[in-house]
N, C-alpha and C positions, 0 to 999 in steps of 0.2 A: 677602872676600865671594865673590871669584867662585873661590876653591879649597871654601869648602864648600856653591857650588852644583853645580860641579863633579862633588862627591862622589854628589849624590843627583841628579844628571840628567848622561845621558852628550851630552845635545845643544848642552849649553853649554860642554862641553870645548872647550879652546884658544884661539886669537885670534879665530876667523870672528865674523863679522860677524850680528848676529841682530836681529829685532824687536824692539822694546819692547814693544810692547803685548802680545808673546806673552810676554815674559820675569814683566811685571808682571801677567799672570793668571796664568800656574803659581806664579810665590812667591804670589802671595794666596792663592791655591786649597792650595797645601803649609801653610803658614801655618794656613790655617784648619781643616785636616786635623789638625795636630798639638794647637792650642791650644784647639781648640774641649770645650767642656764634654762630659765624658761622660755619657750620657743613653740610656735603654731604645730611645730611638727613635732614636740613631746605629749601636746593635749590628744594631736590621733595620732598617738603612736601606736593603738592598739588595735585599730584597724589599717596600718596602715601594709601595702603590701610590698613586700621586698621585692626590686626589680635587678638592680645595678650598686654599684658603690654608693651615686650620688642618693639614691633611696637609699642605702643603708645608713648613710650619713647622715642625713635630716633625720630619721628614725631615732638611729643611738643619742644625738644629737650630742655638746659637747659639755665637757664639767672640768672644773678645779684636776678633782685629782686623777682622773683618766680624760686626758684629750682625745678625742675622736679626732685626729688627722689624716687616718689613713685606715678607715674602713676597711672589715676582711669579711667574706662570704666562705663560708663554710658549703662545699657540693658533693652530697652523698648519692652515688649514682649504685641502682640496683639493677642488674640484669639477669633477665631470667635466661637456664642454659637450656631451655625448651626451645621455648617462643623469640628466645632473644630478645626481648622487651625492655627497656632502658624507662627506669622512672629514674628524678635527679629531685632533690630537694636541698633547699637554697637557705642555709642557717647562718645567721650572723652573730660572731663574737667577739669580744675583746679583749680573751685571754684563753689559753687552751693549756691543758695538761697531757704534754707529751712525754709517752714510753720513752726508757730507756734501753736499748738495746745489751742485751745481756752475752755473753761468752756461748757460742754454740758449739765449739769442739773443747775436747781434753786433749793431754797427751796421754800415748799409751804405746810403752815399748814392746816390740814383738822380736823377738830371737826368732832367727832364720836357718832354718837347715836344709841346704838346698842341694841337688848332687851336681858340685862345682867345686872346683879349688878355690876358686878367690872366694865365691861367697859361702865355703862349708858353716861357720857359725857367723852369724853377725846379727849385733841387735842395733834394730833402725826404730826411731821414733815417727810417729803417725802422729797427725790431729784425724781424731777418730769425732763422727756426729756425737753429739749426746743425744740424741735421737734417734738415732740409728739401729742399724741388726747388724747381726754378724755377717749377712751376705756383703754388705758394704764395706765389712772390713776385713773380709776376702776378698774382694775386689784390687781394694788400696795395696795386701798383700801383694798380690800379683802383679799387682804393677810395679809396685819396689822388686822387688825379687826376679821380673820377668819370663814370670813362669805362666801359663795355663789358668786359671782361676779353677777348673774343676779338678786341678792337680795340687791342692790347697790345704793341708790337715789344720783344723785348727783345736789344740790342745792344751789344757793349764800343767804345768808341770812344778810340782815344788822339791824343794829338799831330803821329803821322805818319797816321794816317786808321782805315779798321774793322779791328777784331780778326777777332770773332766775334759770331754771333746765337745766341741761348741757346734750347734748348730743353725744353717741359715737362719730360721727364723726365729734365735733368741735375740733379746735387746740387750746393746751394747754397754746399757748401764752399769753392768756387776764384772765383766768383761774384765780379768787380767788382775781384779783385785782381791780376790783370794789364794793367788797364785801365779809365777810368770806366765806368760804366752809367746807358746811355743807355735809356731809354723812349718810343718813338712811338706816335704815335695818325695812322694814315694821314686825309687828308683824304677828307671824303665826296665819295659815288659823286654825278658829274654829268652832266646828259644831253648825247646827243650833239649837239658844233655848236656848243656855249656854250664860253665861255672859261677857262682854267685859272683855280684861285683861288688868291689872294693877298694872303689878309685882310689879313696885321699889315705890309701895305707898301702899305696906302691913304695915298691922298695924293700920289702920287711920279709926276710926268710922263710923258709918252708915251715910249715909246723914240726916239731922234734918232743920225742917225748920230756918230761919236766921230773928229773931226781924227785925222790919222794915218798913214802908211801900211797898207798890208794885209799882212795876216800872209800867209804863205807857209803851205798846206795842210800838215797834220799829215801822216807817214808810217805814220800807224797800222795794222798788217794788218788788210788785207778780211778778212770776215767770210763772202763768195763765197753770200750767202743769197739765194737768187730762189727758194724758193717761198715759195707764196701766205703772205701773215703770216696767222696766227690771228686768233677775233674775240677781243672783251676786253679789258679792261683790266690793268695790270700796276702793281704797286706798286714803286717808286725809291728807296731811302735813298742819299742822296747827301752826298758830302764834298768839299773845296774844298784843295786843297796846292799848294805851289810848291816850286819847289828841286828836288835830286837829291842821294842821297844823306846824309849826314849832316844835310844843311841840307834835307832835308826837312820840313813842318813841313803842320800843318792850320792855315786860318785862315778867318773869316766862319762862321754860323753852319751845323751841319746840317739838309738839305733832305727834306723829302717829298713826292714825286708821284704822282699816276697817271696814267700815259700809255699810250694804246692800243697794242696790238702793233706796228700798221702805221704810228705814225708815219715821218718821213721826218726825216732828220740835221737841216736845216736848220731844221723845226717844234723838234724835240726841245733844239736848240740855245737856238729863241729861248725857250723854255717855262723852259729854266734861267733866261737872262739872267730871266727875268721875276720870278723869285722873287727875284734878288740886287740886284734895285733897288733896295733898302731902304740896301746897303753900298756899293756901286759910288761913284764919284768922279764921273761923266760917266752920257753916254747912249750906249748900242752898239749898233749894226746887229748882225743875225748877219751870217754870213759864207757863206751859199748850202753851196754842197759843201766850202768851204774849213771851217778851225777855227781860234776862238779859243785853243782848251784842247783836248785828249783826254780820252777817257774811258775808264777801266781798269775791269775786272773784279774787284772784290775776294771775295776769299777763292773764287774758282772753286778748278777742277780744276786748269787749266792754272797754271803759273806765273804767268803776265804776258799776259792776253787783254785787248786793246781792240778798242773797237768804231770800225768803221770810218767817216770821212764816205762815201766812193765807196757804200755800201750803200745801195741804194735804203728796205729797212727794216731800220737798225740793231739792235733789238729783237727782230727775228726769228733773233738770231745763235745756233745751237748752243749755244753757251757758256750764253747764259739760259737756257735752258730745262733744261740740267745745275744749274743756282744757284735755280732754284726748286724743284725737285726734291730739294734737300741743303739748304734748309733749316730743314726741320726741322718738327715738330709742336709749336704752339704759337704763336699768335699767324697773323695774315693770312701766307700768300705772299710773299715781296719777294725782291729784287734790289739790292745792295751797290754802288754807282757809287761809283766816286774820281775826280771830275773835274779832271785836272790842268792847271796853267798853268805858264809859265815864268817867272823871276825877273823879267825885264822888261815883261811884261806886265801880271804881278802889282801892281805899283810903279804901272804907268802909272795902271791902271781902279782899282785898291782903297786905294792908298798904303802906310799901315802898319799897317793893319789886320790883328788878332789874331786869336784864338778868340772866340767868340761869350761874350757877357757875363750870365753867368746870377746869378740872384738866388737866396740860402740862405735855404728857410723855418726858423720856428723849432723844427720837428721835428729839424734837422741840430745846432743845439748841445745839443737836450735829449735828443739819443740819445747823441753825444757825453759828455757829463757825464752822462749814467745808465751808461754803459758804462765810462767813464775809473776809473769809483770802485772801490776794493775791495770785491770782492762779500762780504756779510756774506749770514747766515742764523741762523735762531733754532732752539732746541731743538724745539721744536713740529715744524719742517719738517723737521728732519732726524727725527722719529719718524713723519712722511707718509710719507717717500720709506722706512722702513725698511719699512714695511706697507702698503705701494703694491701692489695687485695686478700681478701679472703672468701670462701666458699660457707655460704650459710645455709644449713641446710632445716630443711623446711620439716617441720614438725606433721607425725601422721593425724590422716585426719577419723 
């Protein structure tokens, strides 16, 4: 077979390597050139002009191994979005190669942290575009969670603490895969002189001092900021690690605040404790100008910026004001805090306490197993997608 194709097509000489489907349209096509019936209407088959079926019938005319019973026209209609002008041209064939429609979303689970009791943690699974941006899957966000869409953080959080914050206009394609994705909902704006909130840790005792020795003040660099702090408020994604190096690790859940520019170390300190009372072992005094924990600058400019206790207003540090400005369009302003402890601290106030404990709605197994399954498709859809309008766009001239 393949010396007397060979003979009559010089493209299938030798070993290379070639299509099928191009090999099985020329033999059909040869095939039905030699064996096909002689007829008045194959001698002018080459002038002849396609009108209707019964013209494309007598044209193709019929043979052994393709019967011509049911003639197809093929109609490619161009319209200009100017003039609006509609040319259509009239192809006849007797076999076509049709796309197959491919998988257009993934799944991609998003942990929610939202200020509600029923939904404080829960991770809900999305079919996110594969073509998509992150504005769209802020969108989805928000519609699951029933929050705001401009009230939307979206951030990668791993094990050793924040990645990155996502912005509108990245593509969804690398989205969540170097790290989970986290979703905030900043708490509402409260007036001034009223107390930080802390809905989902009512219940939980005054603060009391903790037996102990006093820690010895952190060494963190000054931040050297005396002027005036700005007015307003600022938004805080905060994360909780201990350890060094390898044994680094996140643990307790992540925080959102807001806190005025001009707070002072010692308020901004106790403002944390106040939110970790829910996991704390004990009760903790802050510690005035000294520190329990340091707090690092994540994902700054700088390598390795922490904010200083000696700063009269931590928050006014250079450093912040570069980290709201980087990041990004899409969702509120914020600021990335990694509040770190040491191993023995950690053990004393927390024990052995983990990662915060979230709960899987049932969106996460049902994307999951819509996604796990081999994707199938039916003829119908693949002759959608073959006759799917598209936009061509005309080349400069």
């Amino acid at each position: 077979l393949q010396n007397s194709v060979s003979k009559h097509s010089s493209q299938f000489r030798g070993n290379a390597q070639h299509d099928a489907l191009e090999f099985l349209l020329w033999l059909l096509d040869r095939m039905h050139e030699d064996l096909g019936a002689a007829s008045p209407a194959q001698h002018g088959r080459g002038s002849a002009q396609v009108g209707g079926p019964a013209q494309v019938g007598r044209a193709l005319g019929g043979s052994l191994p393709v019967p011509v019973t049911l003639p197809i026209t093929c109609r490619s209609s161009l319209t200009c979005p100017h003039c609006l002008k509609q040319s259509n041209t009239f192809d006849p064939f007797l076999c076509i190669s049709l796309p197959i429609p491919l998988r257009q979303t993934r799944a991609l689970n998003v942990t929610l942290v939202l200020q509600c009791e029923r939904w404080r943690f829960v991770r809900v699974g999305l079919a996110v575009p594969l073509l998509g941006t992150v504005a769209d899957l802020r969108a989805m966000v928000a519609r699951e969670g029933r929050v705001p869409p401009e009230q939307v953080i979206l951030a990668e959080l791993s094990p050793r603490g924040f990645l990155r914050s996502l912005a509108d206009a990245e593509a969804l394609g690398a989205a969540g895969e170097a790290a989970p994705l986290y979703a905030f909902q900043p708490p509402p704006a409260r007036r001034a002189g009223t107390a930080p909130s802390a809905h989902w840790l009512r219940g939980e005792p005054a603060l009391r001092p903790l037996a102990g020795p006093r820690l010895v003040p952190s060494t963190a660099r000054s931040s050297d900021c005396l002027h005036r702090a700005p007015a307003g408020r600022i938004l805080l994604l905060l994360c909780n690690t201990a350890g060094t190096g390898p044994q680094l690790a996140r643990f307790g859940p992540p925080l959102v605040l807001r806190e005025e520019r001009g707070v002072s170390w010692e308020q901004l300190q106790q403002n944390i404790l106040a939110q970790l009372r829910g996991v704390l072992r004990g009760e903790v005094r802050p510690q005035g100008t000294g520190a329990l924990f340091r707090i690092r600058l994540a994902g700054g400019s700088a390598p390795c910026t922490y904010l200083s206790p000696q700063d009269p207003r931590p928050l006014c540090h250079p450093a912040i004001d570069r980290a709201l400005q980087l990041s990004g369009a899409g969702g509120p302003p914020h600021v990335r805090l990694t509040v770190e402890w040491d191993l023995s601290t950690k053990e004393r106030l927390f024990g052995s306490i983990q990662q915060e404990v979230v709960q899987d709605a049932e969106s996460v197994r049902r994307q999951q197993q819509a996604h796990g399954q081999q994707h199938s498709c039916t003829l119908d859809e693949c002759f959608q997608l073959y006759t799917k309008e598209e936009q061509v766009r005309a080349l400069p001239p």
